[in-house]
N, CA, C and O atoms as CSV, one atom per row, in Angstrom:
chain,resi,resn,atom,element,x,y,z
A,1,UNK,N,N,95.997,2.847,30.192
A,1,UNK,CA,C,95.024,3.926,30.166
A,1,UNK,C,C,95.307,4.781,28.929
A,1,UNK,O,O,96.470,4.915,28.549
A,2,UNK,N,N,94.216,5.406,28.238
A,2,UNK,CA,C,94.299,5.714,26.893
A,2,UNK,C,C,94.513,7.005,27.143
A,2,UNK,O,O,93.789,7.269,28.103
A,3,UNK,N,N,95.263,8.222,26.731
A,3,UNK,CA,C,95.183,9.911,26.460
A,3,UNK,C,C,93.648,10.319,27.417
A,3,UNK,O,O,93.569,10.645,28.602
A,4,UNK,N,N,92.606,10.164,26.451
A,4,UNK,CA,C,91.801,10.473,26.814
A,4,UNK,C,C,91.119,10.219,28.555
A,4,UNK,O,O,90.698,11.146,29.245
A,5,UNK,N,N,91.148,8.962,28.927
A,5,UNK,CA,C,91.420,8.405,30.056
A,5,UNK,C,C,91.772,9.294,30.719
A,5,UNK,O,O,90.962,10.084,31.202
A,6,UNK,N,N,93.317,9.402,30.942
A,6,UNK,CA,C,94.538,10.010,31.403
A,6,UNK,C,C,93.536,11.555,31.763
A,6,UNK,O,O,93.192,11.839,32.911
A,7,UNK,N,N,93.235,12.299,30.699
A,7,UNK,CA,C,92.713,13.779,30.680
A,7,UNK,C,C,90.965,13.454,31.521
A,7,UNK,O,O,90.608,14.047,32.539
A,8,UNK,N,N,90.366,12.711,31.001
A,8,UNK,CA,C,89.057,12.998,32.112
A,8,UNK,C,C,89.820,12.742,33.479
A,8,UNK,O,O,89.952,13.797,34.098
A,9,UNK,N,N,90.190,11.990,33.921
A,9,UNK,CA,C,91.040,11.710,35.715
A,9,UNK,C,C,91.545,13.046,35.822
A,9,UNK,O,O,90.949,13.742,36.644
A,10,UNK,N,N,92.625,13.656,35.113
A,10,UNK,CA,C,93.167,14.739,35.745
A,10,UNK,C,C,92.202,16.005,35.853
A,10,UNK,O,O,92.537,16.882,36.650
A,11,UNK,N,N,90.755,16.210,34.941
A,11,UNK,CA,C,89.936,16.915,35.392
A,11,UNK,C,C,89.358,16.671,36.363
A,11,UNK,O,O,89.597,17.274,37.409
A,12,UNK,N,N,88.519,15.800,36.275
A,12,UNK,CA,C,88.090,14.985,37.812
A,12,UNK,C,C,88.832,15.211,38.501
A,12,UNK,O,O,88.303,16.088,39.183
A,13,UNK,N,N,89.894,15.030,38.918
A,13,UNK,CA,C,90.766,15.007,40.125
A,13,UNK,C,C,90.894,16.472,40.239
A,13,UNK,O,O,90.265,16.936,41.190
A,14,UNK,N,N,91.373,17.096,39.709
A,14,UNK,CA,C,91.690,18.809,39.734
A,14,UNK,C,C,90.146,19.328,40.123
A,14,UNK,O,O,90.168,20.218,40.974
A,15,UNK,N,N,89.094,19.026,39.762
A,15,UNK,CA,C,87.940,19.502,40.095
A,15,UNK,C,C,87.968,19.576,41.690
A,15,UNK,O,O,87.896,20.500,42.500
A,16,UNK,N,N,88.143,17.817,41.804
A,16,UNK,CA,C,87.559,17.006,43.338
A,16,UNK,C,C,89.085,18.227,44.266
A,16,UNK,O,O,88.883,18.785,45.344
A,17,UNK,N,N,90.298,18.330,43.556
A,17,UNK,CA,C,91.401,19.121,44.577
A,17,UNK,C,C,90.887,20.533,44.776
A,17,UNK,O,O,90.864,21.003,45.914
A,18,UNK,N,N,90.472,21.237,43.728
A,18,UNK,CA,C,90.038,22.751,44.055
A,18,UNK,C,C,89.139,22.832,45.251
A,18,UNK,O,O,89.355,23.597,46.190
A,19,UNK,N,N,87.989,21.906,45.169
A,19,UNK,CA,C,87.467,22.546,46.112
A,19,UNK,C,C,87.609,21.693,47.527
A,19,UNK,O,O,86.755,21.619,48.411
A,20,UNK,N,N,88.900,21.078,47.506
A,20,UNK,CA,C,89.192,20.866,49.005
A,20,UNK,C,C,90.381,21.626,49.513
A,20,UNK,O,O,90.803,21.529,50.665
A,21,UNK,N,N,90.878,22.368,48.603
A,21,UNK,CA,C,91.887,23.727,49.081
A,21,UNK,C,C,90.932,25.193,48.981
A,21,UNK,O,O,91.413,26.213,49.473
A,22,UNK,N,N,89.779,25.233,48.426
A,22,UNK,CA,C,89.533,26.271,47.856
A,22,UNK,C,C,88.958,27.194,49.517
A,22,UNK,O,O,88.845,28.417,49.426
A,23,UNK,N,N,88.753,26.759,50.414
A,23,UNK,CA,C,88.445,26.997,51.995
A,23,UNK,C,C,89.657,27.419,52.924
A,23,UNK,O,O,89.588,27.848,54.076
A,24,UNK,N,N,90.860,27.182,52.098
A,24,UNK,CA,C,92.288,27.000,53.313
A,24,UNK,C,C,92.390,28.526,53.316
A,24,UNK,O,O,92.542,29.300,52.371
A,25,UNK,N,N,92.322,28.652,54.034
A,25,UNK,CA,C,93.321,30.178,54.713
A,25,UNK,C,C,92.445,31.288,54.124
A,25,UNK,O,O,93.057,32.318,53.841
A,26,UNK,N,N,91.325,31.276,53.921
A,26,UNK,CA,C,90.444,32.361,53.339
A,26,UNK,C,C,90.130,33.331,54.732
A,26,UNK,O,O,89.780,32.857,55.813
A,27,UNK,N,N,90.299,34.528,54.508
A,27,UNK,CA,C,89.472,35.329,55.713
A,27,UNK,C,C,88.228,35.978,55.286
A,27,UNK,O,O,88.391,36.287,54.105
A,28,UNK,N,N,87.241,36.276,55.624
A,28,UNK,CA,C,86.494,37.162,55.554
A,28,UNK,C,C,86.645,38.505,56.207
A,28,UNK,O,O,87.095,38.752,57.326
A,29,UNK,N,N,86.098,39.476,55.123
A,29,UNK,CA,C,86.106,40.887,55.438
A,29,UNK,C,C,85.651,40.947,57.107
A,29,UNK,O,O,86.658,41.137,57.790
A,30,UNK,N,N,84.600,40.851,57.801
A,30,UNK,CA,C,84.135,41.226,58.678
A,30,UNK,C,C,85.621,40.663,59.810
A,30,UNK,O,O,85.771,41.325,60.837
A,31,UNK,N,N,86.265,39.897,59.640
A,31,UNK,CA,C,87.163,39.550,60.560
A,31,UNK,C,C,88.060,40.705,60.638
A,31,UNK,O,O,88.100,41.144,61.787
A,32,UNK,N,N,88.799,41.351,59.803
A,32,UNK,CA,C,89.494,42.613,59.740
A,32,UNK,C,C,88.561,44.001,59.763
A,32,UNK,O,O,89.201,45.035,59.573
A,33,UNK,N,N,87.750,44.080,59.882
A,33,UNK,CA,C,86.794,45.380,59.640
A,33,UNK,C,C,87.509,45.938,58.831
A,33,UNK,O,O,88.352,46.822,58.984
A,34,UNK,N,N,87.066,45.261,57.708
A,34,UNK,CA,C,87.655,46.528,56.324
A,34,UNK,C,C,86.413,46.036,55.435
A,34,UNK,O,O,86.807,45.553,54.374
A,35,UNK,N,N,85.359,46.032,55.548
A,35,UNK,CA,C,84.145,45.620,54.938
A,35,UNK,C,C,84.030,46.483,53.881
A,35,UNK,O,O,83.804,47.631,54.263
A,36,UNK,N,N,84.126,46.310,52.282
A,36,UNK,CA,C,83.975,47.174,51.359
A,36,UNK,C,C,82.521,47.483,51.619
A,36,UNK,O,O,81.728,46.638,52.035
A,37,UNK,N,N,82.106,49.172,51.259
A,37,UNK,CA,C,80.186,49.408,51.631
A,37,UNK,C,C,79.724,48.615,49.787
A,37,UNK,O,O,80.083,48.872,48.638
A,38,UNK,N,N,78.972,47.812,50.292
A,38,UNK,CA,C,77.859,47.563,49.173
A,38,UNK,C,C,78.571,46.030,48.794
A,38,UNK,O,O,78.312,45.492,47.718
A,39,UNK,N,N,79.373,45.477,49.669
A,39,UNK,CA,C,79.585,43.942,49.672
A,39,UNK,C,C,79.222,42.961,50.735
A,39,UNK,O,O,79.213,43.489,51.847
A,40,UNK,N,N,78.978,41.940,50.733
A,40,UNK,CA,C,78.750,40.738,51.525
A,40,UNK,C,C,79.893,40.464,52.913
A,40,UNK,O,O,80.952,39.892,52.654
A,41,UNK,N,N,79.711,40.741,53.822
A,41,UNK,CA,C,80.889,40.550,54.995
A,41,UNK,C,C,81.708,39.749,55.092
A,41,UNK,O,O,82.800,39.867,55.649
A,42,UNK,N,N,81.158,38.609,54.422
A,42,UNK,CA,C,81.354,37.424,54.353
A,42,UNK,C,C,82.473,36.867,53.556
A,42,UNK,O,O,83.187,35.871,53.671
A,43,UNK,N,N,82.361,38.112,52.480
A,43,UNK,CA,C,83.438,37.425,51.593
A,43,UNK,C,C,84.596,37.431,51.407
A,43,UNK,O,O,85.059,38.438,51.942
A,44,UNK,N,N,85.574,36.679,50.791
A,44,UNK,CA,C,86.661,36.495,51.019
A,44,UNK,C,C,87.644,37.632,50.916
A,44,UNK,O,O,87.883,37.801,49.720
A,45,UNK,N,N,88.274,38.431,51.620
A,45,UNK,CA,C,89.309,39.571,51.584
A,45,UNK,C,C,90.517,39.372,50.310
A,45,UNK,O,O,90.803,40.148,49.399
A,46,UNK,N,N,91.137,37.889,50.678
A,46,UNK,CA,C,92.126,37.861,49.322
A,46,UNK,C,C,91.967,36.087,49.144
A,46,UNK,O,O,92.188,35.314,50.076
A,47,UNK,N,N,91.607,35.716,47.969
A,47,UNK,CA,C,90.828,34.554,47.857
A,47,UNK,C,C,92.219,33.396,47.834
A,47,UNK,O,O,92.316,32.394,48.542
A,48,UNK,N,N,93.334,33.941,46.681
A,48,UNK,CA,C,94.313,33.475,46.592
A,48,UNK,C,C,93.853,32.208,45.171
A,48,UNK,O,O,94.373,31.101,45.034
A,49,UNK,N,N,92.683,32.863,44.217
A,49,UNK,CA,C,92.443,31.462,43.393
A,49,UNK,C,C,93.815,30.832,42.489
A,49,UNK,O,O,93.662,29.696,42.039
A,50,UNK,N,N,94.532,31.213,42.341
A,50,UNK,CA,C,95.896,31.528,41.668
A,50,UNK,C,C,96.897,30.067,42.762
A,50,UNK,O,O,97.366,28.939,42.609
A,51,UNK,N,N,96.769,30.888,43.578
A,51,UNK,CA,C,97.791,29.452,43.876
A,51,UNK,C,C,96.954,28.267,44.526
A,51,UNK,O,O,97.406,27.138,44.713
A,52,UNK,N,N,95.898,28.612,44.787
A,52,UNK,CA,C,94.919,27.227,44.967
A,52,UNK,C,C,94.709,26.573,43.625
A,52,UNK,O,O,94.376,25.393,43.515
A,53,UNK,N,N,94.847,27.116,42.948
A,53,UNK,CA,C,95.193,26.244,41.259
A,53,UNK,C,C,96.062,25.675,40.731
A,53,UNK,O,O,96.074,24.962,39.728
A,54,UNK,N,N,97.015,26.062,41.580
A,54,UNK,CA,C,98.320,25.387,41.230
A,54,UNK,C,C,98.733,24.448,42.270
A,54,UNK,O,O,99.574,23.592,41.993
A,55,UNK,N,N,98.139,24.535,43.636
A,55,UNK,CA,C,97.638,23.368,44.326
A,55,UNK,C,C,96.911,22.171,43.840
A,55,UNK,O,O,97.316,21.059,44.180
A,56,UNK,N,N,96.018,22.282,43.181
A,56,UNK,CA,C,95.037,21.618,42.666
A,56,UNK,C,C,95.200,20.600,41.558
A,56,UNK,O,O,94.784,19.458,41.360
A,57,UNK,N,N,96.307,21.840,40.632
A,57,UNK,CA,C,97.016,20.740,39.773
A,57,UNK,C,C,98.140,20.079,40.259
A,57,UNK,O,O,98.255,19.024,39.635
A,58,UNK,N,N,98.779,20.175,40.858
A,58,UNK,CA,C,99.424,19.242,41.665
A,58,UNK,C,C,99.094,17.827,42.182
A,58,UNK,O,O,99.525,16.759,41.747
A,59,UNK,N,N,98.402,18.000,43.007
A,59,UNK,CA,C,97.526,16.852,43.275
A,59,UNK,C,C,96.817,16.388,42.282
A,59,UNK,O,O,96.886,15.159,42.310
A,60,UNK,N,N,96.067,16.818,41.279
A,60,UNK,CA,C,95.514,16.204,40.526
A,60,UNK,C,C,96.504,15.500,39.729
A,60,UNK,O,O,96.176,14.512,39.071
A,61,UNK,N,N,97.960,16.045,39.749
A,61,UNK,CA,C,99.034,15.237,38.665
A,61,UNK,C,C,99.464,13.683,39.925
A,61,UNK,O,O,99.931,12.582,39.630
A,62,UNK,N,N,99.186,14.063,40.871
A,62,UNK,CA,C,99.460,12.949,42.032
A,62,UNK,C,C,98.899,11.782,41.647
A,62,UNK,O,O,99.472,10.693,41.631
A,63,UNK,N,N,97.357,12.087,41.218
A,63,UNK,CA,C,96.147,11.559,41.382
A,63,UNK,C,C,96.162,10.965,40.328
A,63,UNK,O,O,96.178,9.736,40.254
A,64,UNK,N,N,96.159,11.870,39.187
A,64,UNK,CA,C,96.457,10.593,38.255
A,64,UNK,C,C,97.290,9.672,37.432
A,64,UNK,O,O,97.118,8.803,36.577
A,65,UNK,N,N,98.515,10.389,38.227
A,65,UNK,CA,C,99.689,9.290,38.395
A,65,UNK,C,C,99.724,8.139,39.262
A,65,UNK,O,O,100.570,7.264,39.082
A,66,UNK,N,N,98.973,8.078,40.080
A,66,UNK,CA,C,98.316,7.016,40.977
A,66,UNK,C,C,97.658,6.293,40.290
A,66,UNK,O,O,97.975,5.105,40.233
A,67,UNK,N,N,96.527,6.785,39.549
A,67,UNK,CA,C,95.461,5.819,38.579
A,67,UNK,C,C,96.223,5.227,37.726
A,67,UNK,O,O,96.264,3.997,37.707
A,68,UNK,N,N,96.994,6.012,36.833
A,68,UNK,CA,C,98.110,5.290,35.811
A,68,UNK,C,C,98.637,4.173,36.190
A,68,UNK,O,O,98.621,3.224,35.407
A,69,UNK,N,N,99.004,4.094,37.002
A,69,UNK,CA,C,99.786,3.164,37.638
A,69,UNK,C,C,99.067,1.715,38.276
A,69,UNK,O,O,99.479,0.566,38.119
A,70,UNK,N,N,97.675,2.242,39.162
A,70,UNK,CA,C,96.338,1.542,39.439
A,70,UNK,C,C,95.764,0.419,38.450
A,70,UNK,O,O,95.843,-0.809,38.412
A,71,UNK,N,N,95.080,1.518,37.578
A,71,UNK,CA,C,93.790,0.621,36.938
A,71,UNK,C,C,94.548,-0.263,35.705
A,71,UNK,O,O,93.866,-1.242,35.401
A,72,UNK,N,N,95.865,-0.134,34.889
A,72,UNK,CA,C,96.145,-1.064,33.675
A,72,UNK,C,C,96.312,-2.650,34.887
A,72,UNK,O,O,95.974,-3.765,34.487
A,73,UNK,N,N,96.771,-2.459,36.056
A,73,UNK,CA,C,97.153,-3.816,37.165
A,73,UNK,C,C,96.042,-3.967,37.198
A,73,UNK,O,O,96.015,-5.197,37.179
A,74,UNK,N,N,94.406,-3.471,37.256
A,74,UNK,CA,C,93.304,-3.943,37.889
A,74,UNK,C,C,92.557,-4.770,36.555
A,74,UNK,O,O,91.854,-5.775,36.655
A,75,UNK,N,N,92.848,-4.188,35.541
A,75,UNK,CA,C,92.517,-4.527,34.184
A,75,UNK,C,C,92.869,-5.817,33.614
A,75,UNK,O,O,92.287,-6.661,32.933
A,76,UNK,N,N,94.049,-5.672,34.138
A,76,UNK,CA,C,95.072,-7.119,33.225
A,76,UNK,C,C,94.692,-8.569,34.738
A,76,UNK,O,O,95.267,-9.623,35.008
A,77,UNK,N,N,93.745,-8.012,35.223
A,77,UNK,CA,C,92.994,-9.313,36.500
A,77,UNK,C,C,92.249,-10.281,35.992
A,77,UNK,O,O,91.749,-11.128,36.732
C-alpha cells in the first residue's frame, strides 16, 4: 500500500470511528435541568469532542494497520 493509500484509509476510518463514539456518554441539558435560556434542550451538556478524537484516532490507527497488513496479501492473489 502506497503513503497515499495508507492516508485516505486512516481518514476514512477516523471519519467512519468519530461518529460511532461521537453518541457515547453524551447527556443532554434537559436531563440535569440546567437548560442554558435561548438553547436547544437537547443538546449536549459536555460533548467531550477532544477525547472522542483521540478515540477515533486510535481505531482508525487499528484500522489501518489491519488494511496494511490485508490488501498487499489480497493483491499479490
Amino acid at each position: 500500500m502506497s503513503i497515499a493509500g495508507g492516508i485516505i484509509i486512516f481518514v476514512i476510518a477516523w471519519w467512519l470511528c468519530f461518529f460511532m463514539v461521537l453518541p457515547i456518554g453524551v447527556r443532554g441539558q434537559w436531563e440535569d435541568d440546567s437548560t442554558v435560556p435561548g438553547t436547544e434542550e437537547a443538546a449536549p451538556k459536555n460533548p467531550m469532542l477532544a477525547k472522542k478524537a483521540l478515540w477515533a484516532a486510535a481505531g482508525a490507527a487499528v484500522i489501518t494497520a489491519i488494511a496494511a497488513l490485508v490488501i498487499p496479501r489480497l493483491l499479490a492473489q
